[in-house]
N, C-alpha and C positions, 0 to 999 in steps of 0.2 A: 880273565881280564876283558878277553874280545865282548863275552855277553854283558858283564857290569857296562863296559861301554854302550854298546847298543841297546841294552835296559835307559841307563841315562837320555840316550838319542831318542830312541823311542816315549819315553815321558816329560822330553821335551816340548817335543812334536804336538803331542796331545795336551798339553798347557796351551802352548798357543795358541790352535786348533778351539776348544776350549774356549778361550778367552775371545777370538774375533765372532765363534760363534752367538757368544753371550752379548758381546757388546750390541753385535748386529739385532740377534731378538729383542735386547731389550730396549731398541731406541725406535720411539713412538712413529719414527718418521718411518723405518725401516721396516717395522713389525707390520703395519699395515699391508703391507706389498708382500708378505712371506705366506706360505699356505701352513695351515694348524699343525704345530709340531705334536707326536704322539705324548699324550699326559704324562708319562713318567718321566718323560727328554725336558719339556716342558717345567716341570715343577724340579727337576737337576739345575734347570741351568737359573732358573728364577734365586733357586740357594746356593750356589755356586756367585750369582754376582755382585753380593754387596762385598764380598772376601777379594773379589778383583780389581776393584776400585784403583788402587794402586797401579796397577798395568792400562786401565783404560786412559787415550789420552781425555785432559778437558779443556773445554775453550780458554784462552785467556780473552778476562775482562779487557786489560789494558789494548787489545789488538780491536776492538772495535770501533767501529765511526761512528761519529758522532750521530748520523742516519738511524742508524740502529735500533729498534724498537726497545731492546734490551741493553741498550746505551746507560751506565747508571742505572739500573731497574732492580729495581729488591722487590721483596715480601717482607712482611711483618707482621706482627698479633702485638694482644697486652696480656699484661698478665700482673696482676697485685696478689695482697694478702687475702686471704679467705674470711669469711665473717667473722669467725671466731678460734680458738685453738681444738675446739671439738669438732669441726666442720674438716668433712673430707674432701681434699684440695680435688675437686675434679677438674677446677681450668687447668691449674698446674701438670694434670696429665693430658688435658687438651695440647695442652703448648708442646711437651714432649711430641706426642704423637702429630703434631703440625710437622717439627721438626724431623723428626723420622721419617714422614709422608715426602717433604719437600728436599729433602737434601740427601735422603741413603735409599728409600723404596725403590725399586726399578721398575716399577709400574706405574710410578709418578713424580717421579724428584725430577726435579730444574736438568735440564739439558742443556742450559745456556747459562751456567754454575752461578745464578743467581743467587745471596745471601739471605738470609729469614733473620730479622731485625727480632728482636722482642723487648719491646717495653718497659720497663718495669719499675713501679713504685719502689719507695725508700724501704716498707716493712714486707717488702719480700725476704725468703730466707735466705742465706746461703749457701744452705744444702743445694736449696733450688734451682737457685742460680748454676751451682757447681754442676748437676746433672742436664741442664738446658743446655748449659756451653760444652761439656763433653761431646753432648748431639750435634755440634758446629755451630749453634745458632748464635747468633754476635747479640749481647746484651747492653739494650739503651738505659741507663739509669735515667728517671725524670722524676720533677716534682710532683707533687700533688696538685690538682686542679681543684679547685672547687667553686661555687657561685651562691652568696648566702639568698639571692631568691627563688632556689633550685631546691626542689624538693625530690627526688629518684621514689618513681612506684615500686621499687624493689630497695631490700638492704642491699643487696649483692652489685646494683649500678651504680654505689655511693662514689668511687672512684672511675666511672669511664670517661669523664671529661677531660681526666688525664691523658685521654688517647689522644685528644686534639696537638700535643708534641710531636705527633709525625711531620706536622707541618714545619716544624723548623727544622726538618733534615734536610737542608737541601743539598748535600755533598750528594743527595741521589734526586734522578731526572721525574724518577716515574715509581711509587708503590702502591703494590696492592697490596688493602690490607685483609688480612680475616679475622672474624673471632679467634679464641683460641677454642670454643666449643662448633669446631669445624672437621669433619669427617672428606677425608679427599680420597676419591675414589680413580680419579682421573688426570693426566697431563694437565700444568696451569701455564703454564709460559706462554702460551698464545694468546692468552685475556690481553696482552702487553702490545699485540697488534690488533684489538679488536678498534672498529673505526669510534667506536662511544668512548676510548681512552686518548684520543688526537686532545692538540692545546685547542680551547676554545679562547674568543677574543668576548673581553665585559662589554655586553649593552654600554648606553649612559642616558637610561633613561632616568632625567631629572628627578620624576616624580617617585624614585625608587628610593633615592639617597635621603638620609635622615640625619639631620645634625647631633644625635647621640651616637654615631656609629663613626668609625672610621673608615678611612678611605679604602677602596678594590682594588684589587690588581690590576695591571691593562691585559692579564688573559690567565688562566685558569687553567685547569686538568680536574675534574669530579663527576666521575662515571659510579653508578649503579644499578643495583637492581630494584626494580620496584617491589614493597611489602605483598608476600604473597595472601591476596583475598581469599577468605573460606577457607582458611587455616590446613590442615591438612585434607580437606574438602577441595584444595584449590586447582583451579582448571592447569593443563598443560599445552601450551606453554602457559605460563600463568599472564592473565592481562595487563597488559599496561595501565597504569595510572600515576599521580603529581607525587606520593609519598615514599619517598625510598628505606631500605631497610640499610642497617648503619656495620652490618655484620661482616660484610664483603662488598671491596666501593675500590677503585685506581685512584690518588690524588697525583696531585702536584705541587711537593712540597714547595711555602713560601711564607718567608717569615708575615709579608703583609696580609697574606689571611688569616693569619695566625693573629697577628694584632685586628686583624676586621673581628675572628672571634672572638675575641679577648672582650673586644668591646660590648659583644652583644651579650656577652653575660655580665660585665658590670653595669648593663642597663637592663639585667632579669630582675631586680625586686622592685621596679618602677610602676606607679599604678595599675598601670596599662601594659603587661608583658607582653614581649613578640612573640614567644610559644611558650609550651606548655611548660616542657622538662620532666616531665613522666618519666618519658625514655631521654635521658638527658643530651647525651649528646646527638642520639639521631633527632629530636627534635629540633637543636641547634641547627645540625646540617640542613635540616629539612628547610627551614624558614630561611636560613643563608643562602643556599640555592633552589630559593622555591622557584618554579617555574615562571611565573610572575614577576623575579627580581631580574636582577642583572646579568647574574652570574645563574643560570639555569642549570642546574645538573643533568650529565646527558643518561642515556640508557645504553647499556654494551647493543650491542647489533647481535649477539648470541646468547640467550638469553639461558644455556645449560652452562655457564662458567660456578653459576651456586644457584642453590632453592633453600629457603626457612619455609619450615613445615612442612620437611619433605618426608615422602615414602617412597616405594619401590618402584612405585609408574615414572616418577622423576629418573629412577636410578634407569629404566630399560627403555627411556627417551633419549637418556647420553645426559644427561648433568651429569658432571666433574666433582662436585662439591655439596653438602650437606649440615645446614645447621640446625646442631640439636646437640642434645645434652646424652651422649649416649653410656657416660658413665653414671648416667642411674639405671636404675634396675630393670629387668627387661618387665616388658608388660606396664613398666610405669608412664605417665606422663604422654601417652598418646603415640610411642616412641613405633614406629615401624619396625617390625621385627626381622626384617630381611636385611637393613641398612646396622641395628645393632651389632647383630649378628657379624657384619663387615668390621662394623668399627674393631671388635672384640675381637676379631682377628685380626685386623692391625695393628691394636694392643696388645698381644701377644708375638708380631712380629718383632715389633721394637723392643722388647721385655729380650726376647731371645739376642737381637744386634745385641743392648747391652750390653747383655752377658759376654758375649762375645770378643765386645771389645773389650770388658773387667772395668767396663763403667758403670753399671747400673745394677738392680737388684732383682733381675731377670722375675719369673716367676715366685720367687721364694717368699718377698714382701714390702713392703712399704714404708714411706712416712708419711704419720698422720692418717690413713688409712688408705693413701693415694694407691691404686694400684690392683687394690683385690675385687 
């Protein structure tokens, strides 16, 4: 009996022990300050701590001030139907692995228990849905967006105008949104005190406003990054310029820029269009906060929070974030082979969580061909 006790006492000890060690390595703030644990302690306690979760404490939302960078502040993505029933959902596993990355990974989920919002059109499935929310991710139903003098240079953009419904959430202060074909290698919850995501107040410069359009805000939140030049050629840090990319951006949710968009695509099929719509909605953003208007959009002051057309010089500069399609095949598409490689194992991470938690369909297979 004396040992059964003492066996108990002693694997008590080591739970705990255990547990504050993990919590400590695995918080961005703490791990910085720690010296290299040996690989094999290291990669224990890395898989030891999504199972601890339970015993870690986590912030509560409601105890914050209203100060608070992370006051009301979420994440979010979109995510629709795929083009057809033979098309293999890779957003739909983008969106999973956002979800895994942002809310269970311990080498990058939200420390300041921030939600991940997802989007999603009417003819998403419910399988889909069922396996996003198992991941935690809280799902926005929205309509359909469309503008008949919008043409999308891809079938696959036919539905991203629908993303413009961020803006009517305003029950939150501050989101950041990303693709869902987003690779996160790194902590995001600081993009939320970067000073390119503070409120900006609207010009009123006269010669801006256009009797087709509806009225601005009196201040704003539209932080990005500018489109990276020279595609995977592109310099680091990549340069600045007017045109931002629409993949990863901070708004501020508000229904009146929501009806200012609203307006500027029921005045897309007009002789004379204000942008293109190639890229549908980043053109929208672009002309609504072109530098020239009222509402300028800012640029984050860090400019590794994301990279489109990234590779590996990105990834050993310290960018956090990478947008790319890495659920196509390797070698395809110009895709850097050292950041797929990552993704592929982050897909495999979250294959494995599922399983674990008897939500998902771990390695074994798919729907649709999602997965393999």
């Amino acid at each position: 009996m004396l040992r059964t006790r003492s066996a108990a006492v002693a694997f008590t000890l080591l739970l705990v022990l255990s547990i504050s060690l993990t919590s400590s390595y695995t918080s961005p703030h703490i791990r910085t300050r720690l010296p290299s644990l040996p690989t094999s302690m290291s990669r224990t306690l890395t898989a030891l701590s999504p199972h601890l979760d339970l015993f870690r404490p986590r912030p509560d939302q409601s105890t914050l001030h209203r100060s608070s960078p992370y006051y009301r502040a979420a994440y979010a993505t979109f995510l629709s139907a795929p083009i057809s029933n033979t098309t293999d959902d890779g957003y739909l596993l983008g969106a999973l692995l956002l979800a895994y990355a942002l809310l269970h990974d311990p080498t990058t989920r939200t420390v300041h228990d921030l939600p991940l919002l997802i989007l999603t059109t009417p003819d998403v499935s419910p399988s889909h849905l069922t396996r996003l929310t198992a991941l935690g991710a809280a799902i926005i139903p929205v309509p359909h967006l469309h503008a008949p003098g919008i043409t999308p240079g891809s079938l696959r953009w036919r539905d991203v105008l629908s993303k413009l419904h961020l803006f009517n959430l305003t029950a939150y202060r501050k989101i950041c949104f990303l693709d869902a074909d987003t690779l996160v290698t790194g902590a995001l919850d600081g993009v939320f005190e970067d000073a390119g995501t503070m409120m900006q107040y609207t010009a009123e410069d006269a010669a801006q406003l256009h009797a087709d359009e509806a009225p601005l805000p009196g201040k704003y939140i539209f932080a990005a990054h500018a489109e990276a030049l020279g595609f995977y050629d592109h310099a680091i840090p990549p340069p600045p310029h007017d045109y931002l990319n629409a993949g990863f951006f901070v708004l501020g949710p508000s229904t009146t820029l929501f009806e200012y968009y609203t307006s500027l695509l029921n005045a897309s099929s007009s002789p004379t269009p204000k942008f293109s719509g190639t890229f549908p909605e980043q053109d929208l953003l672009n002309y609504a906060h072109r530098r020239s208007g009222n509402m300028p959009w800012t640029s984050f002051e860090d400019w590794r929070w994301n990279v489109n057309w990234p590779t590996r010089r990105d990834l050993e500069a310290g960018a956090r974030s990478f947008h790319a399609k890495y659920w196509e095949e390797r070698g395809t598409g110009g895709h850097d082979d050292v950041l797929w490689d990552l993704w592929n194992g982050k897909k495999r991470e979250m294959e494995d969580w599922e399983g674990s938690m008897g939500t998902g369909r771990g390695h074994g297979g798919s729907e649709h061909g999602v997965g393999t």
